[in-house]
C-alpha positions, 0 to 999 in steps of 0.5 A, spaced: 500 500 500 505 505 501 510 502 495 502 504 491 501 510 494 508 513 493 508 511 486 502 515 485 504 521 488 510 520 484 506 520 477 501 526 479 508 530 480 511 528 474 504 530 470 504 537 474 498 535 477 500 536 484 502 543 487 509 545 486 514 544 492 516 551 492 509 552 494 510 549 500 514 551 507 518 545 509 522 546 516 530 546 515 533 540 516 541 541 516 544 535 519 540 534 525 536 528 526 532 531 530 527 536 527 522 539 533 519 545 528 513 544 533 516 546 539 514 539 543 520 535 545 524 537 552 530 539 550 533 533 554 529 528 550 531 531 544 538 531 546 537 524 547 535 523 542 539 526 537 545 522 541 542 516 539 540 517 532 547 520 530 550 513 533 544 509 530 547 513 523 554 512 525 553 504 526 548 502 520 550 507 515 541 509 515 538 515 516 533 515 522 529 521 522 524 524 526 520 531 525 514 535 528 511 539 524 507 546 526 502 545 520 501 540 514 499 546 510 492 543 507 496 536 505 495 529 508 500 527 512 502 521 507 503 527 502 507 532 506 511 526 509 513 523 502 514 530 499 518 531 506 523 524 505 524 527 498 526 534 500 530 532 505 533 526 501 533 521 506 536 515 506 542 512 501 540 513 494 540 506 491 538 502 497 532 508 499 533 505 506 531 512 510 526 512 515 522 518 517 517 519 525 513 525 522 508 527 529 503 534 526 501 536 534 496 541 531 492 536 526 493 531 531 496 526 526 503 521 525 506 517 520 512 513 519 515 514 512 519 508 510 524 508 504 522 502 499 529 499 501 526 497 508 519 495 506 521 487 509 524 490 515 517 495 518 512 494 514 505 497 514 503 493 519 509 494 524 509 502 523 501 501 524 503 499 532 508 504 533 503 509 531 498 506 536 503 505 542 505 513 541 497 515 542 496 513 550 503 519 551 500 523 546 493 523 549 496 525 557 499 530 553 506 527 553 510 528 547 516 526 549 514 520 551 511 517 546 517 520 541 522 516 545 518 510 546 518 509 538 525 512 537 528 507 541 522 500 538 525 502 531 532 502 532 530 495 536 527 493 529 533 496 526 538 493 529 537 486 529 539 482 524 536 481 518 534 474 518 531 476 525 528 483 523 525 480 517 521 474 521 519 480 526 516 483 521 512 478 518 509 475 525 507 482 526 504 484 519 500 476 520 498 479 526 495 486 523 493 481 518 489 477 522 485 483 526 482 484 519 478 477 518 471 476 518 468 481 525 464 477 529 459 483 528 458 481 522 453 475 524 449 480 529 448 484 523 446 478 519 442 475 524 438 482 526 437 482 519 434 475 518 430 475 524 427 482 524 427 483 517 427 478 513 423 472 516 417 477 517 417 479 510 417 473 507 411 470 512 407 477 511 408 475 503 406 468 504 399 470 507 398 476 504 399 471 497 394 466 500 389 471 501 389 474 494 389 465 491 383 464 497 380 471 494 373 471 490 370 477 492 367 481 486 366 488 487 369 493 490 369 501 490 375 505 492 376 512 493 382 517 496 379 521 502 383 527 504 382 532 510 378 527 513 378 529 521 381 523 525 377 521 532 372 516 534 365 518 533 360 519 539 354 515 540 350 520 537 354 520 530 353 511 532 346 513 532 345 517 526 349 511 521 345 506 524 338 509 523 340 511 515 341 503 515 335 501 518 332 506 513 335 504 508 333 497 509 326 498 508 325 497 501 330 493 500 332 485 502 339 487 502 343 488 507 348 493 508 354 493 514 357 499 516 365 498 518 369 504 521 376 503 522 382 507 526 387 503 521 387 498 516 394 495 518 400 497 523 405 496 517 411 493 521 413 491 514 413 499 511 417 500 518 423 495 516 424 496 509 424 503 511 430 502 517 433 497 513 433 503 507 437 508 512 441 502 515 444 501 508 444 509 506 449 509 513 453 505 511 454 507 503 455 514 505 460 511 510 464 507 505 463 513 499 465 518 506 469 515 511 473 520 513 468 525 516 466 519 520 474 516 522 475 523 525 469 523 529 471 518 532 478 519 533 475 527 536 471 522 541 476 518 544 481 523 545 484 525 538 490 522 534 488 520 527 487 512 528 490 508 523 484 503 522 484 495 520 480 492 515 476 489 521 475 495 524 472 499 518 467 493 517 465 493 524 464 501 524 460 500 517 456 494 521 455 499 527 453 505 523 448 500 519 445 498 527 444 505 529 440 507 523 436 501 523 434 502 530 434 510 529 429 508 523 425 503 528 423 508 532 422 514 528 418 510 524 414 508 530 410 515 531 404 514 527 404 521 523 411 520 520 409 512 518 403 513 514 407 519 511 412 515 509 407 509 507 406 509 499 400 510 497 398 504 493 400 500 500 395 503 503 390 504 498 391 495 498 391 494 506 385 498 506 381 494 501 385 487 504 382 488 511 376 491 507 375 483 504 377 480 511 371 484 515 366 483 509 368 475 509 367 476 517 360 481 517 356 479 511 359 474 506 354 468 505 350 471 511 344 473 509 339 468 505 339 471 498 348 473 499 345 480 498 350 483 503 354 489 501 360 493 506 361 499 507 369 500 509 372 507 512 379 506 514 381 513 517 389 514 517 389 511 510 384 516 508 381 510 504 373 508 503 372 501 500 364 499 498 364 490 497 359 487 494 356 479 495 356 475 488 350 476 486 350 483 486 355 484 483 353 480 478 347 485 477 350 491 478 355 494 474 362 497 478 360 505 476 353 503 479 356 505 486 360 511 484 354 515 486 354 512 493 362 514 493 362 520 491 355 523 496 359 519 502 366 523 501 362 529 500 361 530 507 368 525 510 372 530 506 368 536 510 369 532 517 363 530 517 364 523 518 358 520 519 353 523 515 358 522 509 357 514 511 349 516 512 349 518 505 353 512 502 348 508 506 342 511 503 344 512 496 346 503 496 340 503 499 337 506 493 341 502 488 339 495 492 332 498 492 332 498 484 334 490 483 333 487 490 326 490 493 324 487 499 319 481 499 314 480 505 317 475 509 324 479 509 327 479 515 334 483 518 338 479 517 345 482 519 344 488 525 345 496 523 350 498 527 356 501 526 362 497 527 367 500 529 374 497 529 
């Protein structure tokens, strides 16, 4: 990954597309191994160290240098690290075995830059743990510290022999390389998933299949109500739709039941798909975007940009994912914002599914000639639904009820919940009048009341 990243640095130069390094102000270097251009190593740390690095120098013939940087001047520390080795010219210049200890105070960030000549000696994965092994002085504000402890672990690696130095090298990269396997929060995620998303989908699907194979309804009339004022409706509002039925009932052998509903469906199903949109949202925008995200977290646990594994990126991503859904959950468990986000021919086929159940339920086959028809108000849906039995619908055309609709939503749309329900009883009274007259031993056969559900 460095040997990639440098080789692409070195193009974007070569083409004139990075910025000049004249535009940048490096710190002046001279022959000190020791660079404190921030100002935040102790002057006897810095003469340890500057001892140790002139023998380290001395004894292995490679340069060992370490720099604190004021302000990286816009520039990613991986950018202003490579410029800096090449400004500098660390290392000898066939072998490329210079190191650099970059440590930027003010933006919180620290690279170790290797020369591709010591790629097998510290790799990523060994650079990686003395990044992290310097954040706990960086974060008690011990700079020093953190500086010398890395010093002195570096020099260590360097020093062994090769054969040991490489073998080191490759135990800690197997090591790195191990963290980044498959995250255990993988499986919560995956289990939450099946068992909250997708096994309700798929058993909601089967029954709701089952019902549309079983279905044998033949008429039905639908229309949208909008404005409509939510509330139960009082024994009077009862009153006024259970006479209209009685009166309508007179003239006819049909029946006609009257269901006023609250909802047609809870809509968990909406709710999952909707937190399960902004779990995946969360974590795309955390794939397309990660850095917001990585320096939020580094400004919670202290600062000091954190060099991220393979697995913690897929646990942060998984994380992320779990928030959002739960945040979805429940934002979608306040009903205004649930019914707001339920597509309209959702609702438009939950209200006439429950509509069939209650006219399975209240009227069909119930009556000596199956001459049952429903009317069905869903108020949170805004839905209306008028079902036939068989034999009416044999005889009366769809667009026979249109009438009947309209006179009934005429009034719901003006808050008038139960007068808009009268007149859609009298007006299917009249139309059963027509081709269902009452005979002589006729009898009710269903009760007039309202139902309300």
């Amino acid at each position: 990954m460095r040997l990639l990243m440098k080789s692409m640095l070195t193009l974007v130069a070569a083409l004139g597309l990075a910025l000049p390094a004249a535009a940048q102000d490096f710190p002046e270097r001279g022959t000190a191994p020791v660079v404190d251009a921030a100002n935040i190593i102790d002057d006897a740390t810095e003469a340890a160290l500057t001892q140790k690095l002139d023998q380290f120098e001395e004894n292995n013939q490679r340069q060992f240098v370490i720099a604190t940087i004021p302000d990286l001047q816009g520039y990613d520390i991986s950018d202003y690290g490579y410029r800096l080795g090449r400004e500098w010219a660390l290392g000898d210049a066939e072998r490329n075995d210079g190191i650099l200890l970059i440590v930027a105070p003010n933006e919180r960030k620290m690279r170790i830059e290797v020369g591709y000549g010591l790629e097998g000696v510290i790799p990523d994965g060994l650079a990686f743990e003395y990044v992290e092994g310097m954040k706990p002085y960086f974060r008690q504000g011990d700079y020093s510290g953190g500086i010398a402890w890395a010093a002195d672990e570096i020099v260590t690696q360097l020093e062994l022999p090769p054969e040991e130095a490489a073998r080191v090298a490759q135990e800690r990269t197997a090591a790195r390389d191990n963290e980044g396997g498959f995250p255990i929060g993988a499986l919560i995620w995956l289990g939450f998933i099946f068992f909250f998303f997708i096994l309700p989908m798929f058993s909601g699907g089967r029954r709701r299949l089952r019902r549309l194979l079983r279905r044998r309804w033949q008429f039905r009339g639908r229309r949208r109500l909008r404005g409509v004022v939510m509330g139960y409706l009082s024994q009077s509002d009862h009153e006024i739709v259970s006479n209209a039925v009685a009166e309508a009932e007179l003239t006819t052998s049909g029946e006609i039941v009257t269901v006023l509903a609250d909802r047609s469906d809870a809509y968990d199903d909406v709710v999952l798909v909707w937190a399960a949109a902004l779990a995946f949202s969360a974590m795309s925008l955390f794939a397309v975007l990660p850095q917001p995200f990585m320096d939020l977290w580094d400004s919670l646990v202290g600062g000091w940009s954190h060099v991220w594994t393979t697995g913690e990126l897929a646990s942060m991503t998984i994380a992320l994912g779990l928030v959002a859904f739960v945040a979805g959950w429940l934002l979608l468990s306040w009903d205004p914002l649930r019914f707001a986000l339920t597509p309209g021919p959702v609702k438009t086929a939950r209200a006439h599914a429950r509509a069939i159940k209650h006219f399975k339920v209240g009227a069909e086959r119930r009556t000596h000639g199956r001459t049952g028809v429903l009317l069905y108000l869903s108020m949170r849906e805004h839905r209306a639904e008028i079902v036939a039995d068989q034999p009416i619908a044999e005889i009366v055309p769809p667009e026979v009820w249109g009438e009947a609709m309209a006179d009934m939503l005429a009034e719901i749309k003006q808050g008038h919940i139960a007068l808009g329900l009268a007149a859609g009883v009298r007006d299917v009274g009249k139309v059963l009048s027509e081709h269902f007259p009452r005979a002589e031993d006729d009898e009710n056969e269903l009760p007039d009341r309202l139902i309300e559900v």
